[in-house]
Structure formats: structure tokens, C-alpha cells
mmCIF file as gemmi writes it, N, C-alpha and C atoms, coordinates in Angstrom:
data_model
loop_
_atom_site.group_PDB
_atom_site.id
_atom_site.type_symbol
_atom_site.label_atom_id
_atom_site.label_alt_id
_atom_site.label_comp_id
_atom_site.label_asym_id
_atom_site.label_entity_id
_atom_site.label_seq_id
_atom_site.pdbx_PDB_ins_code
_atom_site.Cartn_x
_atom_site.Cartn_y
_atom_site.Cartn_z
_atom_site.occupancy
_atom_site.B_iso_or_equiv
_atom_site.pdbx_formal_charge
_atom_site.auth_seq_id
_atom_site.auth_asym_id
_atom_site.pdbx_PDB_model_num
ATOM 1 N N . UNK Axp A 1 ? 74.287 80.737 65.975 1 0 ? 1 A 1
ATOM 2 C CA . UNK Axp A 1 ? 73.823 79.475 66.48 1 0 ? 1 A 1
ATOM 3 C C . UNK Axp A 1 ? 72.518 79.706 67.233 1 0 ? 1 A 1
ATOM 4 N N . UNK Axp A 2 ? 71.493 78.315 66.992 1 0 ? 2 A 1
ATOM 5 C CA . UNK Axp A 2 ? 70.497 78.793 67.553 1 0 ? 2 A 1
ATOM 6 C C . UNK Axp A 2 ? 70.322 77.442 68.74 1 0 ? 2 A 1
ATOM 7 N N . UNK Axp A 3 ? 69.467 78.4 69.833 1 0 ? 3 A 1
ATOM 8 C CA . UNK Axp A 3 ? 69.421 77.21 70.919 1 0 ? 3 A 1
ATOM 9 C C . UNK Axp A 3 ? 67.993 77.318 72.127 1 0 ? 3 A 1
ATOM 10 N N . UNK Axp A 4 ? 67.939 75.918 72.372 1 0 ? 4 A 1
ATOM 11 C CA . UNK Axp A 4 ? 66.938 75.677 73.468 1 0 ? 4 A 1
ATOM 12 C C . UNK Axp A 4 ? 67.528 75.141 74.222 1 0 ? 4 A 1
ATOM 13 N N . UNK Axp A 5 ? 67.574 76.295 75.324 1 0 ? 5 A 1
ATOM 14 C CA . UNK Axp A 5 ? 68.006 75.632 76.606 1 0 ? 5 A 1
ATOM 15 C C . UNK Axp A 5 ? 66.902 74.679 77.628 1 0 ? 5 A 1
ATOM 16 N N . UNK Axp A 6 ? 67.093 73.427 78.855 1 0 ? 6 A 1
ATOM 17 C CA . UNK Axp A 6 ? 66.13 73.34 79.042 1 0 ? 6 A 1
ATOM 18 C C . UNK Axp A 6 ? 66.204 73.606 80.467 1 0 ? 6 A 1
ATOM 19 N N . UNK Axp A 7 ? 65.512 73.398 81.163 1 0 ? 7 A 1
ATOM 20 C CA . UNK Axp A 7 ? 65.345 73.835 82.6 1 0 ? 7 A 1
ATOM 21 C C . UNK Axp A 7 ? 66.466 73.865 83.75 1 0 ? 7 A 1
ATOM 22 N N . UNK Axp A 8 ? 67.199 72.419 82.82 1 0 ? 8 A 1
ATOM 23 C CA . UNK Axp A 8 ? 68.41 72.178 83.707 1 0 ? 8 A 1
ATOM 24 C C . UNK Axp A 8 ? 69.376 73.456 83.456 1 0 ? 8 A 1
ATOM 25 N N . UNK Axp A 9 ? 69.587 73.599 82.493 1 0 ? 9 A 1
ATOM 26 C CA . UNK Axp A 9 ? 70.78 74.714 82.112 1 0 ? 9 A 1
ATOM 27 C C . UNK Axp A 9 ? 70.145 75.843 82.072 1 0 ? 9 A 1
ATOM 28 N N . UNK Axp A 10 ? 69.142 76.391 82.492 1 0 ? 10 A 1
ATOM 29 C CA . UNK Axp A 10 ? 68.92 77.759 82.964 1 0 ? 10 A 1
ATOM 30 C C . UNK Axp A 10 ? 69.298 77.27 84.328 1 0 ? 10 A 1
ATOM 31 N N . UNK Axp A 11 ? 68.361 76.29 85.436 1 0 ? 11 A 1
ATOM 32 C CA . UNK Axp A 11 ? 69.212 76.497 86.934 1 0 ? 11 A 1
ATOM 33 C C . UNK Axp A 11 ? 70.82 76.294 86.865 1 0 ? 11 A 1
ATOM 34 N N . UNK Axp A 12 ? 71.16 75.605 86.189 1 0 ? 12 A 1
ATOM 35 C CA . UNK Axp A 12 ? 72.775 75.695 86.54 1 0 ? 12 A 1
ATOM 36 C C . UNK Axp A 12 ? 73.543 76.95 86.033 1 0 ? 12 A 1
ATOM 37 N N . UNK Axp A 13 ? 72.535 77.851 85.212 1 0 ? 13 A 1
ATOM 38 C CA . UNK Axp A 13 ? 73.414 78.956 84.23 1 0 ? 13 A 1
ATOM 39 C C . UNK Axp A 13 ? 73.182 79.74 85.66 1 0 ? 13 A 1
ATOM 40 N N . UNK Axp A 14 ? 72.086 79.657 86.303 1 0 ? 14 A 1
ATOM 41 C CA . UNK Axp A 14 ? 71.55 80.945 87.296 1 0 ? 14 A 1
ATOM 42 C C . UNK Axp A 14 ? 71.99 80.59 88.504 1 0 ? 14 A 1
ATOM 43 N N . UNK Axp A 15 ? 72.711 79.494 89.111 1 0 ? 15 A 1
ATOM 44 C CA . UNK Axp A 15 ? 72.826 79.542 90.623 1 0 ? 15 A 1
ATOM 45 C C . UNK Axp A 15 ? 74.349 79.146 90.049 1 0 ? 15 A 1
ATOM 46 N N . UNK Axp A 16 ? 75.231 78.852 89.018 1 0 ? 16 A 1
ATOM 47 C CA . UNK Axp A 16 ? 76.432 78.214 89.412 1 0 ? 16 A 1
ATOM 48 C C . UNK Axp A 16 ? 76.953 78.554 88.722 1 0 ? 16 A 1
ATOM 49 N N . UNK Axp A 17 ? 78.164 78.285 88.645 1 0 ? 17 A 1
ATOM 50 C CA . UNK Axp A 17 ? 79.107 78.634 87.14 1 0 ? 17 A 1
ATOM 51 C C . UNK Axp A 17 ? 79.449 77.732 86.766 1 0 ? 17 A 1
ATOM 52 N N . UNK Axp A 18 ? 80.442 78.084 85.151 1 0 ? 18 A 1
ATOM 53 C CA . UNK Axp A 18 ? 80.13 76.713 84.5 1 0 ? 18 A 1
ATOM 54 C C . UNK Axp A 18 ? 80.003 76.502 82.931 1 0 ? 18 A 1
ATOM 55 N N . UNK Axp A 19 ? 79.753 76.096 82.256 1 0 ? 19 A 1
ATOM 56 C CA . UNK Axp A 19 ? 79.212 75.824 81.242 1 0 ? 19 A 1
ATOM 57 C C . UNK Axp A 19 ? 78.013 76.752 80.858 1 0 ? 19 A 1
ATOM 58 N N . UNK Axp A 20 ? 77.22 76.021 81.624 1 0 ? 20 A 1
ATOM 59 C CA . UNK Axp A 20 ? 75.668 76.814 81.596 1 0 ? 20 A 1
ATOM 60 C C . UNK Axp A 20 ? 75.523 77.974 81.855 1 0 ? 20 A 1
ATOM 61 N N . UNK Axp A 21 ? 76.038 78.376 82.352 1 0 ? 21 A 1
ATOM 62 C CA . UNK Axp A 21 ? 76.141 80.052 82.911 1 0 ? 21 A 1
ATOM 63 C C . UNK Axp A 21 ? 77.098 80.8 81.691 1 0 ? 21 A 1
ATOM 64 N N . UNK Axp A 22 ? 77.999 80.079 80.93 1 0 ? 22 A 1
ATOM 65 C CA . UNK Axp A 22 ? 78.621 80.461 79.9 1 0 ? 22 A 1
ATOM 66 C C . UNK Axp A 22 ? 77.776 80.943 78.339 1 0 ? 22 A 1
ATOM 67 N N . UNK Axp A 23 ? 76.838 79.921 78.526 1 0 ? 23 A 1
ATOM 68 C CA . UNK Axp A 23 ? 76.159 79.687 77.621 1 0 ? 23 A 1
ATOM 69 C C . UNK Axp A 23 ? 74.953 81.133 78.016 1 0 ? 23 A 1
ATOM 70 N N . UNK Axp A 24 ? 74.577 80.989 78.867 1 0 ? 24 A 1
ATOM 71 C CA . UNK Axp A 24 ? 73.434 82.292 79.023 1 0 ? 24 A 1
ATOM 72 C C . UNK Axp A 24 ? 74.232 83.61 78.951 1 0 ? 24 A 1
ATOM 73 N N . UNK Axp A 25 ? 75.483 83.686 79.34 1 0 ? 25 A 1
ATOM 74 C CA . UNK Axp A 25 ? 76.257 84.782 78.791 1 0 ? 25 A 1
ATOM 75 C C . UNK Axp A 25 ? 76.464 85.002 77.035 1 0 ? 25 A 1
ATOM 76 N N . UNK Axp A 26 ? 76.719 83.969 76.561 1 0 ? 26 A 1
ATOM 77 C CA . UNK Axp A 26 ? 76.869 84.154 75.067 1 0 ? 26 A 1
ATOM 78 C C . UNK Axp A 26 ? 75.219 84.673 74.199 1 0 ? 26 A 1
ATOM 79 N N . UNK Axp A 27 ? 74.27 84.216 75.216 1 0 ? 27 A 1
ATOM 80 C CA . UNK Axp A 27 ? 72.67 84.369 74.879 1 0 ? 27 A 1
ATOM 81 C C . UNK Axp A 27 ? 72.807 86.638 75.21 1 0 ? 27 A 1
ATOM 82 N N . UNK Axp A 28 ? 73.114 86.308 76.063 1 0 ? 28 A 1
ATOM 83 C CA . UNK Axp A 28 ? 73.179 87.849 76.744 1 0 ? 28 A 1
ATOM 84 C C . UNK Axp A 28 ? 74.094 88.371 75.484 1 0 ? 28 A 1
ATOM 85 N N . UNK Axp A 29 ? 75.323 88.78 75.12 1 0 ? 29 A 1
ATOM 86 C CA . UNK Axp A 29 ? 75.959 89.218 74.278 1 0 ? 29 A 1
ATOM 87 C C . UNK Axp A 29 ? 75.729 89.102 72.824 1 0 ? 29 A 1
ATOM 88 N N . UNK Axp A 30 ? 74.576 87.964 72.737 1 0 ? 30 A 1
ATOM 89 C CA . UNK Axp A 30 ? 73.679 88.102 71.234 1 0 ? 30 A 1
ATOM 90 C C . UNK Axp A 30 ? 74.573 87.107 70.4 1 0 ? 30 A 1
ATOM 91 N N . UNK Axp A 31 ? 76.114 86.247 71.165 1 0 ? 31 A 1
ATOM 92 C CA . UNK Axp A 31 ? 76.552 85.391 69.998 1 0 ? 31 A 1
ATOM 93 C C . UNK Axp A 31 ? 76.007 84.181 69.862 1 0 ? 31 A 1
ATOM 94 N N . UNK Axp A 32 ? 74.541 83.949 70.424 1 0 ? 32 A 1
ATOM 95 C CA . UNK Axp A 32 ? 73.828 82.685 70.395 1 0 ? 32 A 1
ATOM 96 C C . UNK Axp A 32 ? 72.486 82.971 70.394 1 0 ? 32 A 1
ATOM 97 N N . UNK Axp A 33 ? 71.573 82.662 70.038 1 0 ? 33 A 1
ATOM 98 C CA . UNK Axp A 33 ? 70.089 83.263 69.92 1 0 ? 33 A 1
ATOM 99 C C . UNK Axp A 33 ? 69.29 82.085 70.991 1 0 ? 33 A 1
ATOM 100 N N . UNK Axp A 34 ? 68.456 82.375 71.4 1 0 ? 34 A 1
ATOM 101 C CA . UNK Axp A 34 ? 67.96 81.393 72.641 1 0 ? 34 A 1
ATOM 102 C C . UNK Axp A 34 ? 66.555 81.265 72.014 1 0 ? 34 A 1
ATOM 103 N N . UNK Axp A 35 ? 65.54 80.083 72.103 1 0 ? 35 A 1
ATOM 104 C CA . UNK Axp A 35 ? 64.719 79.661 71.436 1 0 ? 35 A 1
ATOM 105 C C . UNK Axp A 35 ? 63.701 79.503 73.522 1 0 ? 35 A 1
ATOM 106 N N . UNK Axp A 36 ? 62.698 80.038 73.416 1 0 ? 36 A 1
ATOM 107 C CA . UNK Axp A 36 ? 61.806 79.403 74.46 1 0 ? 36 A 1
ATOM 108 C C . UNK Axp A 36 ? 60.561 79.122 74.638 1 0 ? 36 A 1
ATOM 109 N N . UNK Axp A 37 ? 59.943 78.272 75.433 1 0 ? 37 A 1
ATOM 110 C CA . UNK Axp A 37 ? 58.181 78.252 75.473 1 0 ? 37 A 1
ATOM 111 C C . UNK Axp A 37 ? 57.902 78.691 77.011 1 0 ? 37 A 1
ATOM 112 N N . UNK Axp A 38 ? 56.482 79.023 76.429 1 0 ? 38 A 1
ATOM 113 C CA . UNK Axp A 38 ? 56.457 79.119 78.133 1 0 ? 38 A 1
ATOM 114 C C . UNK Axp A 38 ? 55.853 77.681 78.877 1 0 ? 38 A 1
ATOM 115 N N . UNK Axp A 39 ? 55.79 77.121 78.431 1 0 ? 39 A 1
ATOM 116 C CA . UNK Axp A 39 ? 55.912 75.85 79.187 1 0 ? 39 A 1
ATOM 117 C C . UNK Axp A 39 ? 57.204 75.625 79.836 1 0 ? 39 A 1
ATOM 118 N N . UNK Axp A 40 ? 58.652 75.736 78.945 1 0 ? 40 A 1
ATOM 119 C CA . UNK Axp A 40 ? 59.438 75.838 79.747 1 0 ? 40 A 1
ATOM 120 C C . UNK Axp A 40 ? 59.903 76.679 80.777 1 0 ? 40 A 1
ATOM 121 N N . UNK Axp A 41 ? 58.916 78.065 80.536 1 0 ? 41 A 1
ATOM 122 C CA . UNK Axp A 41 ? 59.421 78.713 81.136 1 0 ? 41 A 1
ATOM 123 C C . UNK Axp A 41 ? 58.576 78.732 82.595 1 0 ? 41 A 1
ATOM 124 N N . UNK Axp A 42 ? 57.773 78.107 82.305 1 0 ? 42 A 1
ATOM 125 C CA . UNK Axp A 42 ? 56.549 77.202 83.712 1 0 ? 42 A 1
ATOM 126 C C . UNK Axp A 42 ? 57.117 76.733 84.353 1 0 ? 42 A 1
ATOM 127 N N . UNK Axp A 43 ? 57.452 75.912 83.822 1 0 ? 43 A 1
ATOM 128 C CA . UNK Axp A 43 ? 58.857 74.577 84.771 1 0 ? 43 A 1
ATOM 129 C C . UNK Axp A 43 ? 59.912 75.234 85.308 1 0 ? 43 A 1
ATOM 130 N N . UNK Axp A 44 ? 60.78 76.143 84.777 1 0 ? 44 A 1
ATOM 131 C CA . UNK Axp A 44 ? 61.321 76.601 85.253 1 0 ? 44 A 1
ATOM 132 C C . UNK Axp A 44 ? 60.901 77.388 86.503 1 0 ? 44 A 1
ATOM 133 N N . UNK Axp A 45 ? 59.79 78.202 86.521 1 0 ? 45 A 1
ATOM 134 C CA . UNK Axp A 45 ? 59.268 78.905 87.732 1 0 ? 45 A 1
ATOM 135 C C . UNK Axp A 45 ? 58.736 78.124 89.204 1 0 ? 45 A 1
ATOM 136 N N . UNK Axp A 46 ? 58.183 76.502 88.518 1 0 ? 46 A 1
ATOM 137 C CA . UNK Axp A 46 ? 57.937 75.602 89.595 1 0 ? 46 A 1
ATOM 138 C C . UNK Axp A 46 ? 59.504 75.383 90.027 1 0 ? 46 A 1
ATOM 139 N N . UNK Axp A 47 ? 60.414 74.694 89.726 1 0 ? 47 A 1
ATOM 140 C CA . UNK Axp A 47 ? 61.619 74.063 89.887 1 0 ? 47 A 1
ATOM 141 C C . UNK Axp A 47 ? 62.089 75.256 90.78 1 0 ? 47 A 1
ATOM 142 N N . UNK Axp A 48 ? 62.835 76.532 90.248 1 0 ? 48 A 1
ATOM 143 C CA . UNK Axp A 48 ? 63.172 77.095 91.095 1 0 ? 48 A 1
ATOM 144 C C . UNK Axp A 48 ? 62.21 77.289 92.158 1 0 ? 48 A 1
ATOM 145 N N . UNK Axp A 49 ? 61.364 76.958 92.469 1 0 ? 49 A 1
ATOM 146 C CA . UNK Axp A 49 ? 60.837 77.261 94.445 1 0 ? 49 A 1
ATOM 147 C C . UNK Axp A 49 ? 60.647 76.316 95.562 1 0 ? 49 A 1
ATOM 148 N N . UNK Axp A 50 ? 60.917 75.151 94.283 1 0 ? 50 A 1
ATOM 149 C CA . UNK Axp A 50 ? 61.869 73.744 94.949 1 0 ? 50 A 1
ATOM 150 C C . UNK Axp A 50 ? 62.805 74.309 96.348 1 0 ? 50 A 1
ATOM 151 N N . UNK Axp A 51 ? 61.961 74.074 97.631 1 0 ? 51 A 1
ATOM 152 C CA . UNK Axp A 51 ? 62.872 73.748 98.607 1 0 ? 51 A 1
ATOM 153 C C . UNK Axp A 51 ? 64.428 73.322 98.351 1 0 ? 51 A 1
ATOM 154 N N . UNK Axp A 52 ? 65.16 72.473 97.69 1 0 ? 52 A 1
ATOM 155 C CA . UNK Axp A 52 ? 66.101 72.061 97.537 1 0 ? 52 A 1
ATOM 156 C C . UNK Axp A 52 ? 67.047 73.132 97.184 1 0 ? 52 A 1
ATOM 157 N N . UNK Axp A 53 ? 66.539 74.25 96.497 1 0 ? 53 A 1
ATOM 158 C CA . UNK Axp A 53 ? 67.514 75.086 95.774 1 0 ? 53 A 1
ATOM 159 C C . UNK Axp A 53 ? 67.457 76.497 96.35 1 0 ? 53 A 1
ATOM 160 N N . UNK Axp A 54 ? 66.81 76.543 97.919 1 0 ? 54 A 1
ATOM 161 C CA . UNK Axp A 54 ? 66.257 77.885 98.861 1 0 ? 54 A 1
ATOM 162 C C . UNK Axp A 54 ? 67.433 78.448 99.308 1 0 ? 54 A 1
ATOM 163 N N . UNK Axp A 55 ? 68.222 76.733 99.989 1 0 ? 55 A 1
ATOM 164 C CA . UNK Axp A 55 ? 69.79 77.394 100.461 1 0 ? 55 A 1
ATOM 165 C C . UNK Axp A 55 ? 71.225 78.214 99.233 1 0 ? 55 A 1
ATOM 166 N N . UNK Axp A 56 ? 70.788 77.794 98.398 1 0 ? 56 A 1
ATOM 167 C CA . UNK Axp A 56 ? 71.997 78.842 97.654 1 0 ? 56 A 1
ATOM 168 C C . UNK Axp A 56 ? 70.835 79.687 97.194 1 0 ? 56 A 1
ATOM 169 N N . UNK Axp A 57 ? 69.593 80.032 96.435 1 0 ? 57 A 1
ATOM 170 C CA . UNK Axp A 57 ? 69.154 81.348 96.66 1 0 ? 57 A 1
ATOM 171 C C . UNK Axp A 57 ? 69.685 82.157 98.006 1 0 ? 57 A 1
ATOM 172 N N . UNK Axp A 58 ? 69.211 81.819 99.009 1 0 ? 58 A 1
ATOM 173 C CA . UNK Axp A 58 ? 69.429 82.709 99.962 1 0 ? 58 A 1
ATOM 174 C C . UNK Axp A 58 ? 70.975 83.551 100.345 1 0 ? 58 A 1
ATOM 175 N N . UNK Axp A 59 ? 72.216 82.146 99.66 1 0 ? 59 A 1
ATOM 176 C CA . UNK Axp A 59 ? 73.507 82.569 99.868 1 0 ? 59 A 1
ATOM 177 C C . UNK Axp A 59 ? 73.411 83.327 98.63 1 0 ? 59 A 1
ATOM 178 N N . UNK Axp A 60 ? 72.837 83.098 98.089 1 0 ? 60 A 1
ATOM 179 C CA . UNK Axp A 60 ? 73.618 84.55 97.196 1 0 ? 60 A 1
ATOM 180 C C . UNK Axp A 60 ? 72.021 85.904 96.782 1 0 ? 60 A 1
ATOM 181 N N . UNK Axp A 61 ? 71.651 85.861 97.516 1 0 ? 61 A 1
ATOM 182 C CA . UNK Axp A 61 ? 70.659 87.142 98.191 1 0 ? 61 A 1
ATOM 183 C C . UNK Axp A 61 ? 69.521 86.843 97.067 1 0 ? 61 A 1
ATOM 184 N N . UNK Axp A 62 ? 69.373 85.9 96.232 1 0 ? 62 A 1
ATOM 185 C CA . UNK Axp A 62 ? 67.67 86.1 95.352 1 0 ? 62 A 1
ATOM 186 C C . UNK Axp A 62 ? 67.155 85.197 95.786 1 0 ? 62 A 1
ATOM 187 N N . UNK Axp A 63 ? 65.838 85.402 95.219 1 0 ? 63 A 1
ATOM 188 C CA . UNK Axp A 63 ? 64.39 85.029 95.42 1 0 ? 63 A 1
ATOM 189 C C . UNK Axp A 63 ? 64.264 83.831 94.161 1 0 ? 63 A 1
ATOM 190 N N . UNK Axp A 64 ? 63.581 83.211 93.9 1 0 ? 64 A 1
ATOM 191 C CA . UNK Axp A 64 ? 62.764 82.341 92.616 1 0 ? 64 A 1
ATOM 192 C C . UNK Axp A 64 ? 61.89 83.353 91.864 1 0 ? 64 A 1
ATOM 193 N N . UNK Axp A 65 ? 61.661 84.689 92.511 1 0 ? 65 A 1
ATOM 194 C CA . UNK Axp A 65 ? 60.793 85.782 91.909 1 0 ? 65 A 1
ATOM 195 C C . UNK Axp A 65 ? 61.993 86.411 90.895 1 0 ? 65 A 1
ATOM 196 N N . UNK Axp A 66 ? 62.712 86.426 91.938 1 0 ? 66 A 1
ATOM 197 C CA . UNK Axp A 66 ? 64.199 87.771 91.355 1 0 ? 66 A 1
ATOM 198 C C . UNK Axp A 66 ? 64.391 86.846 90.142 1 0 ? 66 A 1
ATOM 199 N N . UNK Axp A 67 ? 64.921 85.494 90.206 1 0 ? 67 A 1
ATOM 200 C CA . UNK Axp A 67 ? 65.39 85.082 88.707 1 0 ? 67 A 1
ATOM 201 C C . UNK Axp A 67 ? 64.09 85.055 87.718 1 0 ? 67 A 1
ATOM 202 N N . UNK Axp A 68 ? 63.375 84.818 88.249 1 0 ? 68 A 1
ATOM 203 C CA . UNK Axp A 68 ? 62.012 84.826 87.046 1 0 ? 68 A 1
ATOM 204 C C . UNK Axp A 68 ? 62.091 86.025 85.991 1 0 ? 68 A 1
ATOM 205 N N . UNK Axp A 69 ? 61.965 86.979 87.345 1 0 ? 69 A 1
ATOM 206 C CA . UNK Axp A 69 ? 62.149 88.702 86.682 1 0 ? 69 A 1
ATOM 207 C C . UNK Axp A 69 ? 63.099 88.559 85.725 1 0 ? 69 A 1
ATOM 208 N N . UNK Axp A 70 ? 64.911 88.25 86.389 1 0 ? 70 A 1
ATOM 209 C CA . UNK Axp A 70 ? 65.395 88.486 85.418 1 0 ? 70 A 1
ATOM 210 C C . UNK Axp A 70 ? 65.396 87.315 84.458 1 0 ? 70 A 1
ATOM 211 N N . UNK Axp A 71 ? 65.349 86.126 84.126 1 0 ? 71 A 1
ATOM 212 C CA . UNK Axp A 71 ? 65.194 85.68 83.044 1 0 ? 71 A 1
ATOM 213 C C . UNK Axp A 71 ? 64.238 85.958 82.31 1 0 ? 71 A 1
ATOM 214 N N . UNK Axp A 72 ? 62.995 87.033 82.719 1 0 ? 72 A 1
ATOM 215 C CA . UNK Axp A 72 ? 62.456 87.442 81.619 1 0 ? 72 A 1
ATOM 216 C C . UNK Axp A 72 ? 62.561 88.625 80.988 1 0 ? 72 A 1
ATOM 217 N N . UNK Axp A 73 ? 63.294 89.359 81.411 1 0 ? 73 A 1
ATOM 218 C CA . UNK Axp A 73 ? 64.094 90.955 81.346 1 0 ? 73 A 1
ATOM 219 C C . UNK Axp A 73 ? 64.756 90.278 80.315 1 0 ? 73 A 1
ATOM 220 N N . UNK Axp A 74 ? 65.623 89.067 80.389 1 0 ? 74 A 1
ATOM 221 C CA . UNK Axp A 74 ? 66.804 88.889 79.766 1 0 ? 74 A 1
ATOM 222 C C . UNK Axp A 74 ? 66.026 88.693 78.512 1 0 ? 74 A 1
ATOM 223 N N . UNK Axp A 75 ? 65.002 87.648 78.502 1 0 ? 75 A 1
ATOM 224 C CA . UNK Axp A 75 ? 64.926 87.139 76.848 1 0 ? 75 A 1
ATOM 225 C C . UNK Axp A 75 ? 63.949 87.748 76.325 1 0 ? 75 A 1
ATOM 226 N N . UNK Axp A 76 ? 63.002 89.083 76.766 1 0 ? 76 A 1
ATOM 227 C CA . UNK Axp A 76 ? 62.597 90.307 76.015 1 0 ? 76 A 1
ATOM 228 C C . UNK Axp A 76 ? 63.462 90.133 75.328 1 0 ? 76 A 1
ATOM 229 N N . UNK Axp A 77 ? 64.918 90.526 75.463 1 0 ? 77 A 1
ATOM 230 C CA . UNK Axp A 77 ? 65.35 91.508 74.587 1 0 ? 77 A 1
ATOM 231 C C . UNK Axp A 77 ? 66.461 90.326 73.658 1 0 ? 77 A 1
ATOM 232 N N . UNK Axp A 78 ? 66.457 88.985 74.487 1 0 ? 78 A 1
ATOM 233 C CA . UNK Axp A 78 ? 67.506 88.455 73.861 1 0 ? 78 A 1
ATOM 234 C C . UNK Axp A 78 ? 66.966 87.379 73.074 1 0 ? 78 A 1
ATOM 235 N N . UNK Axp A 79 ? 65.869 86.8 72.565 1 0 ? 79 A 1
ATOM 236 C CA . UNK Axp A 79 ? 65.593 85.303 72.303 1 0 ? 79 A 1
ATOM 237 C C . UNK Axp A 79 ? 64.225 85.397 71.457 1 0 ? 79 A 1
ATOM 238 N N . UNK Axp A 80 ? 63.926 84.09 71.343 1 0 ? 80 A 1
ATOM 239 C CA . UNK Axp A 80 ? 62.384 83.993 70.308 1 0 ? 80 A 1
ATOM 240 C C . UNK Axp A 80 ? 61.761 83.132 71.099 1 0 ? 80 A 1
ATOM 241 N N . UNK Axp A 81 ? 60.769 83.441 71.233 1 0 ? 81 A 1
ATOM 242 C CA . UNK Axp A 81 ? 59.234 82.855 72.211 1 0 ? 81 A 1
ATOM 243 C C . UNK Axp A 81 ? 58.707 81.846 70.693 1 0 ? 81 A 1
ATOM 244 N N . UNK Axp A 82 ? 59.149 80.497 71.556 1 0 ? 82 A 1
ATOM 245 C CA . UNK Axp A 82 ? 58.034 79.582 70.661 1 0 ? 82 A 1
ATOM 246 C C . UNK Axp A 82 ? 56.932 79.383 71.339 1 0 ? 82 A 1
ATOM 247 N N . UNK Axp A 83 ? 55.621 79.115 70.472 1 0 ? 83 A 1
ATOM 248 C CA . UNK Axp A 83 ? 54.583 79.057 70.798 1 0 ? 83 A 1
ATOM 249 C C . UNK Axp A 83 ? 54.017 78.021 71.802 1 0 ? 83 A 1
């Protein structure tokens, strides 16, 4: 199966559990292929440094840097960069 996640379901895969967080696990284990741009992946980097979302970074010890890093660690190796 192939998929584009969009901004919403990377923050809910990365701060919560859930669905979305299910889904970036199945991306991680390779039984789903993940489709991305970097536009989305723009938005995503503004959104997470959204004041609103500082207090559960902080409860659970990352940064908006730390997930950047790793969501891009992750889809090196896991996904296809659309243009």
C-alpha cells in the first residue's frame, strides 16, 4: 500500500498514540510505503514550533529539531520524495 500522509498524521503519529502513530510504524517496518514533498515536509517543520505543541514536546524530552531529524532519518530509508 502506498501513502501520503499529511501534516496532521505525522503530528499525531509523533506526539500521541493512536492510529497515526500506527500508521508511521507500519511506514517504519516497510508494510506501507510513504509518499512525501518537501513542501509537506515545510509545514510540518513550521507546525511543529507552534507554541501550542511546546508543552508535550517538553513532557516527553524533544525538540521540533529532534522530530525533524528523526522524520528525516526515518524516510531516507523508508519512503519516496515527490517532487
Amino acid at each position: 500500500m502506498r501513502l501520503v500522509l499529511d501534516v496532521n498524521v505525522w503530528i499525531s503519529g509523533l506526539l500521541w498514540q493512536g492510529v497515526p502513530k500506527q500508521i508511521i510504524g507500519l511506514a517504519r517496518s516497510r508494510t506501507v510505503t510513504v509518499f512525501v514533498s518537501e513542501p509537506i515536509l515545510s509545514e510540518l517543520e513550521e507546525v511543529l514550533a507552534r507554541t501550542k505543541f511546546q508543552s508535550k514536546m517538553r513532557s516527553l524530552g524533544i525538540t521540533s529539531q529532534d522530530l525533524m531529524h528523526l522524520v528525516r532519518q526515518v524516510l531516507r530509508s523508508l519512503c519516496t520524495c515527490l517532487g
